[in-house]
C-alpha positions in Angstrom: -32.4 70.1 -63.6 -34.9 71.9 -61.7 -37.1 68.4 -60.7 -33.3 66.8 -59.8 -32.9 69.8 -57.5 -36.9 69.4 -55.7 -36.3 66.3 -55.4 -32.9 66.6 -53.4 -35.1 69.5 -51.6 -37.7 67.4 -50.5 -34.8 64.1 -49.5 -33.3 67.0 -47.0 -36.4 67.9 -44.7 -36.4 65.6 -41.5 -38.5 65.5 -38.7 -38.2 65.5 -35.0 -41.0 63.5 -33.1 -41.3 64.7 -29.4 -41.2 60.6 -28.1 -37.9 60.1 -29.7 -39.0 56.7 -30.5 -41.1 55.9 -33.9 -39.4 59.2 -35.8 -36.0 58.7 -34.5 -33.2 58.9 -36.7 -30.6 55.9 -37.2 -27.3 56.5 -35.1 -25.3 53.9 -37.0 -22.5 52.1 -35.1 -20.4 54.6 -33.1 -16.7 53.3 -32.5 -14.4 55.5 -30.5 -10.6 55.5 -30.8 -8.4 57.4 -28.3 -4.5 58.4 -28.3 -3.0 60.4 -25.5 1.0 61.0 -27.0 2.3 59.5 -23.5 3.4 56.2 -23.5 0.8 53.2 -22.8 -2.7 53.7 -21.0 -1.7 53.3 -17.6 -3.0 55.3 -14.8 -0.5 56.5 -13.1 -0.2 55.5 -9.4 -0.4 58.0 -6.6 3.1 58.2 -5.6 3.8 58.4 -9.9 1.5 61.6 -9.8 3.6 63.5 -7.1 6.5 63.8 -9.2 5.7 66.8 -11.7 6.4 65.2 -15.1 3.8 62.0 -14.1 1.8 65.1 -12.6 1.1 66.4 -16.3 0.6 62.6 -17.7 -1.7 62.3 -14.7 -3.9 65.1 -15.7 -4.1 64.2 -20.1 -5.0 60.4 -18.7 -7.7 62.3 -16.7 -8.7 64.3 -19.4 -8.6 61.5 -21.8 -11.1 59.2 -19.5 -12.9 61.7 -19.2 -13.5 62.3 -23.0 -14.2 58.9 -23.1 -16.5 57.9 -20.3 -18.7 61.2 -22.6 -18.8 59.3 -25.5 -19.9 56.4 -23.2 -23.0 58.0 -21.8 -24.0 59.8 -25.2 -23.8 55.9 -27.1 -25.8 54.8 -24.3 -28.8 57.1 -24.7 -28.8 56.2 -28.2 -28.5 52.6 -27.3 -31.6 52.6 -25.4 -33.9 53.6 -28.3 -32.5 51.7 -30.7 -34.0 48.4 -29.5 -37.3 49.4 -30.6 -36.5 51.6 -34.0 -36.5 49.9 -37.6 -36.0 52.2 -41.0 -36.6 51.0 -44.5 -36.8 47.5 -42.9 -33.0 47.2 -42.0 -32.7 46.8 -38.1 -30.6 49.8 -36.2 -27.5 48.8 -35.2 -27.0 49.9 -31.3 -24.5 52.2 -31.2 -21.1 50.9 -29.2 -17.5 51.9 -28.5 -14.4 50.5 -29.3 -11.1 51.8 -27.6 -8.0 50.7 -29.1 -5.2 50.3 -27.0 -2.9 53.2 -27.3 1.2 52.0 -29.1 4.0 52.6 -26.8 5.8 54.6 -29.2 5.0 58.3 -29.1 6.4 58.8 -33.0 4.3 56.2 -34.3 1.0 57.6 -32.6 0.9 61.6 -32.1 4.5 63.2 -33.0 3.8 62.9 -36.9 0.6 65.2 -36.4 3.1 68.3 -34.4 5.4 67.5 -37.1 3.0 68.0 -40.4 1.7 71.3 -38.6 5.6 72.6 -38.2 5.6 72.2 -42.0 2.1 73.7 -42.7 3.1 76.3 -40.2 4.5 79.2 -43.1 1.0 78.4 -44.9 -0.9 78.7 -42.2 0.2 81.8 -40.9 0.3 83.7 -44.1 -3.9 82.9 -44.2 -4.1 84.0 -40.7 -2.7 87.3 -41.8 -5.2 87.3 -44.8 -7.6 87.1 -42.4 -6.3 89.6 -40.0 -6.5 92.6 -42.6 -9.5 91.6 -44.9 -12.2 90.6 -41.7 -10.6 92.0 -38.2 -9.4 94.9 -39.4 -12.3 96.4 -41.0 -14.2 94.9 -38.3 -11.7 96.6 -35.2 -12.4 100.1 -37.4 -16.0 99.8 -36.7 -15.7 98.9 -32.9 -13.3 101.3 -31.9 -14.1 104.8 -30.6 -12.6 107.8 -32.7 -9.5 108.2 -31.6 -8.9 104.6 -32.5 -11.1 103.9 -35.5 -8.2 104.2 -37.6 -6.7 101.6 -36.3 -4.6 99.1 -38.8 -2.2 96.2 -38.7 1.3 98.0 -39.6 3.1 94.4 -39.4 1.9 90.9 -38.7 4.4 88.1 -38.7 3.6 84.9 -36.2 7.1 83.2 -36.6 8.7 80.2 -36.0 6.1 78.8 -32.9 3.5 76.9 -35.1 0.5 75.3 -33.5 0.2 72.0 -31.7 -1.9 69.4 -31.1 -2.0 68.1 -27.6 -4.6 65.2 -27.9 -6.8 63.7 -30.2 -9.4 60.9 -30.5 -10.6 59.4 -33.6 -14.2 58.1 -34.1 -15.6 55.5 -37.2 -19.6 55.1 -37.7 -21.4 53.0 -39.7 -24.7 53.2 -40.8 -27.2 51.2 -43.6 -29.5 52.5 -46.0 -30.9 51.2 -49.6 -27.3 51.2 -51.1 -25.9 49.4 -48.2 -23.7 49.7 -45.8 -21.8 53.4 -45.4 -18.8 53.9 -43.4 -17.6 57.2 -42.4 -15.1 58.3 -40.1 -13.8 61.9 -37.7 -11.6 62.8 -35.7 -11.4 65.4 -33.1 -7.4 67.4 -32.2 -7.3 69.3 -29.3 -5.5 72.1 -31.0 -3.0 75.1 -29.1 -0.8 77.9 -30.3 0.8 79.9 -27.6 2.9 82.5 -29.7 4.8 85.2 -29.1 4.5 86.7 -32.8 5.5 90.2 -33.7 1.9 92.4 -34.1 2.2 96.0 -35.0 -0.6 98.3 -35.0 -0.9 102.3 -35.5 -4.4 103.8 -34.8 -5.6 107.8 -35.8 -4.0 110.8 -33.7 -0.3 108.9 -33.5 -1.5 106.1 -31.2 0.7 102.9 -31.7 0.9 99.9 -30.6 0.7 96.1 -31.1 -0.2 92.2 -29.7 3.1 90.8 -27.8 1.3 87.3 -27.2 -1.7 85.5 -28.2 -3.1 82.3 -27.0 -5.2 80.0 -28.5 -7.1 77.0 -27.6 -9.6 74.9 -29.8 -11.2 71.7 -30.9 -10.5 70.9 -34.7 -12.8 68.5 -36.8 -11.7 66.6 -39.8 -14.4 64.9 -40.7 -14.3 61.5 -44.0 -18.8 61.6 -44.8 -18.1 58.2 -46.5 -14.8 56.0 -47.3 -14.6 53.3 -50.4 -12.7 50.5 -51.5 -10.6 51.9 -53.8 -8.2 54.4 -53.9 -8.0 57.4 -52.6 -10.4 55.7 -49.9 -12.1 58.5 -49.4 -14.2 60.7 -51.5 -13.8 64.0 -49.9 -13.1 65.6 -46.2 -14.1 68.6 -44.3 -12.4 70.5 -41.6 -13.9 72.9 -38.9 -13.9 73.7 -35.3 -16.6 72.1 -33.0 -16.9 74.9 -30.7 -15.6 78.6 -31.1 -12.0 78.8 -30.0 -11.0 80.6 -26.9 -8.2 83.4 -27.9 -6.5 86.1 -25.7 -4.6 89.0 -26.9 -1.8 90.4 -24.6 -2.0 94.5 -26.2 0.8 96.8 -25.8 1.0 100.2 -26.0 -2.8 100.7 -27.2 -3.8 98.6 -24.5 -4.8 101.2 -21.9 -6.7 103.3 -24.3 -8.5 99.7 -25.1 -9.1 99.7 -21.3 -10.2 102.7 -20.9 -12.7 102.3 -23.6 -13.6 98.8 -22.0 -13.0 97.3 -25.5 -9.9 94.8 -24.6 -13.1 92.2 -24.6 -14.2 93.7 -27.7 -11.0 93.0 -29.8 -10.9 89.2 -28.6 -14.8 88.7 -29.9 -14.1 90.2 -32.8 -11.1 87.7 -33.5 -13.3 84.9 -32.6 -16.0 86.0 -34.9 -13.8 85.9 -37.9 -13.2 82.5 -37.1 -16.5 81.2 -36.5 -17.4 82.9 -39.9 -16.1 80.1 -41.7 -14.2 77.4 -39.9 -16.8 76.5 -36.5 -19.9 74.5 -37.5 -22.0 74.2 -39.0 -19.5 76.1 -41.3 -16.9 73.9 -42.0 -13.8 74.5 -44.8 -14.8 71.4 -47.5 -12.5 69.7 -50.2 -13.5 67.2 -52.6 -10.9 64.2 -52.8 -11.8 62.0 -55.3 -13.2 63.8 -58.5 -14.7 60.7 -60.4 -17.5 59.5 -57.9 -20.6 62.2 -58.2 -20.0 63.0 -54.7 -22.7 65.8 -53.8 -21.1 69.0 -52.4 -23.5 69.6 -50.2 -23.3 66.5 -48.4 -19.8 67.4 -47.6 -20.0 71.3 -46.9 -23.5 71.2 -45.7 -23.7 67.5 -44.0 -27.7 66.4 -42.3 -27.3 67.2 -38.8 -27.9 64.4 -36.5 -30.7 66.2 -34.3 -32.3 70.0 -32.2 -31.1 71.1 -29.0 -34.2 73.2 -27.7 -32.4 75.6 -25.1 -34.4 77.5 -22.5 -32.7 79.5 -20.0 -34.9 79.8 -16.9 -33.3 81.8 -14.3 -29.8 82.6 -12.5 -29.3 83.1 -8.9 -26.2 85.3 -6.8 -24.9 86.6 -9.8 -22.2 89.3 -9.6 -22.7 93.0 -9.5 -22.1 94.9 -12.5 -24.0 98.2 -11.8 -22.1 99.8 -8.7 -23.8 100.9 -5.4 -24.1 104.2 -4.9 -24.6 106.0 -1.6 -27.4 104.5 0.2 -27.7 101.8 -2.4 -27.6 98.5 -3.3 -25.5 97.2 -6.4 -27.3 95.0 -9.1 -27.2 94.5 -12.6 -28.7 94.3 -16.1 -27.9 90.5 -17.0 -29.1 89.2 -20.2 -27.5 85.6 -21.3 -26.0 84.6 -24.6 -26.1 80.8 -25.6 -23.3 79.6 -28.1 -23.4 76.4 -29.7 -21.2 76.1 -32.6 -21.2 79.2 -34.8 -24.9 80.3 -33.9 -25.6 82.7 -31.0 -28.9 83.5 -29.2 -29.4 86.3 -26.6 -32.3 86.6 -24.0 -33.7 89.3 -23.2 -32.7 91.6 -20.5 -33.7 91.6 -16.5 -32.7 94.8 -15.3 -31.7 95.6 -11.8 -31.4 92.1 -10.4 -29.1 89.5 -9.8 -31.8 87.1 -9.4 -33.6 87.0 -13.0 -35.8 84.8 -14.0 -36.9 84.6 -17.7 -40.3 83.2 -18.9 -39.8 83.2 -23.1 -35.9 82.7 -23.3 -35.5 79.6 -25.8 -34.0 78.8 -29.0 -33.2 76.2 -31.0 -30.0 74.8 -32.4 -28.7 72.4 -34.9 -26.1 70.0 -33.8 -24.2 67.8 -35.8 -21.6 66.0 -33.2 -23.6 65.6 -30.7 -20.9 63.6 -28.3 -18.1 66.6 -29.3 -20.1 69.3 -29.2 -21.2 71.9 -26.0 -23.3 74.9 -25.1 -21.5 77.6 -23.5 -23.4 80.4 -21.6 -22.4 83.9 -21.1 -23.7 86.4 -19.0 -23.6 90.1 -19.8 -24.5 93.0 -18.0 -26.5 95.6 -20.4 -24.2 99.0 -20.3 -25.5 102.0 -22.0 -21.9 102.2 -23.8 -20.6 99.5 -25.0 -21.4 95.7 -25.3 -21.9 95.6 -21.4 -19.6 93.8 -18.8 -19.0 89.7 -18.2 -20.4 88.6 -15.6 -19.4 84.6 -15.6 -19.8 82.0 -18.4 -20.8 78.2 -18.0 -20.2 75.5 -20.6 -21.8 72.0 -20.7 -21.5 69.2 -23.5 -24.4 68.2 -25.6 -24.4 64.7 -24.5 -24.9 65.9 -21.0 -28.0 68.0 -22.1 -29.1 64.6 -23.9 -28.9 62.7 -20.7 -30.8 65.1 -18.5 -33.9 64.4 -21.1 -35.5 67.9 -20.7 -35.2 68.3 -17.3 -34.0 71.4 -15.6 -30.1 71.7 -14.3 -27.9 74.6 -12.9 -24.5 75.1 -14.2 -21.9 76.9 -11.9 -20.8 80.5 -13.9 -17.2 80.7 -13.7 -14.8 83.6 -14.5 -11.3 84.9 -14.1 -11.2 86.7 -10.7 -12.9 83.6 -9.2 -15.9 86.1 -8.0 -18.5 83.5 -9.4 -17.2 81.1 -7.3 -17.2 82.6 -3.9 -21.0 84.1 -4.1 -21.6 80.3 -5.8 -23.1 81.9 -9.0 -25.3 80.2 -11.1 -27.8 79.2 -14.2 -30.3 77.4 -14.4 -31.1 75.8 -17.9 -33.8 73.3 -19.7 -32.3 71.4 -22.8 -34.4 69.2 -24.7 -33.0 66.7 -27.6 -34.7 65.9 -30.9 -33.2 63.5 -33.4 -34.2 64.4 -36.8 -35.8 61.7 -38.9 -35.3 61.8 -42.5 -39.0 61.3 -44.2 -40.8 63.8 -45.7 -43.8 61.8 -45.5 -44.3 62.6 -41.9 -44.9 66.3 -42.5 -48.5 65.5 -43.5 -48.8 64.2 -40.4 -48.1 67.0 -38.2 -51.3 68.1 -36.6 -51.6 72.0 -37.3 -50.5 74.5 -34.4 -48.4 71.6 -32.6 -45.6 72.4 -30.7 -44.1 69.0 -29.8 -43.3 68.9 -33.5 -40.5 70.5 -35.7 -39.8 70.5 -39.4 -37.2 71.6 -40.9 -36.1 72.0 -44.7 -32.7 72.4 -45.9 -32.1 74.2 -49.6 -28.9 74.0 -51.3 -28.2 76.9 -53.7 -26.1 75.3 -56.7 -25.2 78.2 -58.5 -25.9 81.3 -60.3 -25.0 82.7 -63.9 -25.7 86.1 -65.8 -25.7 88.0 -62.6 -24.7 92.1 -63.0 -21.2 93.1 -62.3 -21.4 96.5 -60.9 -17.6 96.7 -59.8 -14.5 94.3 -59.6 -14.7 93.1 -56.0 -18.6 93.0 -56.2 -20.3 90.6 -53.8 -23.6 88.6 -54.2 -25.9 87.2 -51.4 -29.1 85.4 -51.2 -31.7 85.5 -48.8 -35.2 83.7 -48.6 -38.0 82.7 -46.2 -40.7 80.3 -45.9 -43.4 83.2 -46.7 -41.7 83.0 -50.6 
């Protein structure tokens, strides 16, 4: 009913107080699980590492600390408010970490999960081909110049390589409210697929080609909102990437026209779009389990997030040059930054002719839901008349880091391929500020007018929609709204 559906309105708006103490949101208790595939949690000793197959073991325990020593530091920050927070008179428990101690047998830990993907593998590839031709195709057509608009996927089969999963870590939160207590559960896989699958493309004037490898690394998210006592244990899951995957396409035959055109770049965005588009948060694939307990849809596919990131870019300094010197010159660029977190994407504006910019009003903000999984990756472009402009270095950062630096300035070191960021030590420099969000809609009374320490935010679901027009078979419907009505 229409007062059921205000009233779920008005449950989703939250607030996030600028002290991040009285209008804090509860954390619930964080425990942290972490599997490797490789044998117990040893470090391996120095004369261990020299030999190349402790080498790689070496470098996943490395990784793996390192994952966990993050998930430290983010409990930790929430830990230190949650001494002094109380909601609905039920004390906050302090958020803490448990690490399991990894079995010895690699079967009984990790090998199933490679195992179940082999079998998915046929199903998986035939959506990734359904994908292909209904999103990147269409989207490719656009992108390309003329003599390649027409460009189209001939053949796509991925064969036998399937995807693996090299590492994952598993995390189980509890939290209390009026029903009591809730307990939820995630768990993070470091996916790959490194495939050499045959690709065929044809393009307009006789051009042909096609995609002789393709690599793929990302972070996958299966996520359990709440688990009960009684089978199936859970009432529903959801599945999505955490950040947007890093692909790269090995062309052939097309690939120096896409060179030529500066658009090899192009195609790999475009690839990456189609993914964030439904599978990298906040969208998220969602599947309801258990189809007798009134779970809400909208809890699952649409989940509270747990706070803001507020991210200002303030400057860069020694970046490279993407405008060439000409005689008597000086090279220098047109940089503008993009900010990524999850699916959304802000850009700044432009600094022409400087590798020194500085920008004043460069700040968005972003939702975050897994705050101790999650980053902020940073690209900078040089503005190009033609064309989406060149790369000029990118810098990544997780969101608990930004949490820790409580809103004070940091540079990041830009990276990219050549390893030309790295010798002229380019860099960005960045303000982050975290807000947990609060869920009481009473507080937005209490927002003094034109204050900017303060943010509100409503969520709307839309449940559904009937005696809508049919103009044609494969007819589409959207909706769009805004505060103003």
């Amino acid at each position: 009913s229409s007062e059921q559906f205000v009233a779920d309105v008005a449950g989703t708006s939250a607030i996030g107080r600028a002290d991040g103490r009285a209008a804090s949101a509860p954390m619930g208790a964080l425990h942290c699980v972490h599997r490797d595939f490789d044998g117990e949690e040893k470090k391996p000793s120095s004369k261990e590492a020299s030999r190349p197959e402790q080498a790689a073991k070496f470098r996943r325990y490395e990784t793996a600390r390192e994952g966990m020593l993050n998930c430290e530091s983010w409990a930790s920050v929430g830990s230190s408010q949650g001494a002094e927070e109380e909601q609905d008179g039920a004390a906050r428990a302090v958020p803490s970490i448990k690490r399991e101690k990894s079995l010895a047998d690699r079967a009984a830990r990790g090998q199933w999960l490679n195992d179940m993907l082999k079998v998915l593998w046929p199903s998986i590839s035939e959506y990734i081909e359904k994908v292909l031709r209904s999103t990147v195709e269409p989207a490719l057509q656009k992108a390309m110049p003329y003599l390649l608009s027409g460009i189209r996927f001939d053949k796509i089969d991925f064969g036998p390589e399937a995807l693996r999963a090299e590492d994952f870590i598993l995390y189980e939160k509890e939290r209390e409210d009026a029903q009591g207590k809730r307990r939820s559960m995630y768990m993070v896989i470091d996916l790959a697929y490194t495939g050499r699958p045959t690709v065929k493309v044809a393009c307009t004037g006789g051009i042909r080609g096609g995609i002789s490898k393709i690599n793929l690394v990302g972070r996958l998210g299966i996520s359990v909102p709440e688990l009960m006592p009684r089978p199936p244990f859970m009432r529903g899951l959801s599945i999505y990437f955490l950040d947007p995957p890093k692909i790269s396409l090995d062309w052939t035959g097309v690939a120096d026209a896409l060179d030529r055109a500066g658009l090899r770049r192009t195609t790999q965005n475009i690839a990456v779009a189609a993914i964030c588009s439904s599978l990298v948060l906040p969208n998220r694939l969602a599947l309801v389990i258990d189809q007798f307990s009134n779970l809400d849809i909208f809890r699952l596919k649409c989940p509270r997030p747990a706070g803001v990131l507020r991210v200002q870019v303030l400057r860069g300094r020694h970046l490279p040059e993407g405008d060439a010197a000409w005689l008597h010159s000086v090279g220098s660029s047109d940089p503008y930054v993009r900010v990524l977190v999850g699916s959304r994407v802000y850009q700044t504006p432009v600094q022409y002719k400087t590798l020194d910019p500085v920008w004043t009003d460069a700040a968005e903000h972003f939702l975050v839901d897994y705050p101790e999984e999650q980053h902020v990756r940073f690209e900078v472009i040089d503005e190009d008349t033609i064309g989406e402009g060149d790369f000029l270095g990118e810098a990544t950062t997780q969101v608990s880091r930004c949490i820790a630096a409580d809103g004070k300035p940091f540079w990041l070191d830009l990276h990219d391929e050549t390893g030309h960021c790295k010798q002229l030590n380019s860099q960005l420099e960045v303000r982050i500020t975290w807000r947990e969000l609060v869920l009481d809609p009473g507080l937005v009374g209490e927002i003094p007018p034109g204050c900017a320490e303060v943010s509100a935010w409503l969520f709307v679901g839309v449940f559904s929609a009937a005696g809508l027009p049919g103009f044609h078979e494969d007819c589409a419907y959207w909706l769009e709204g805004s505060p103003d009505g």
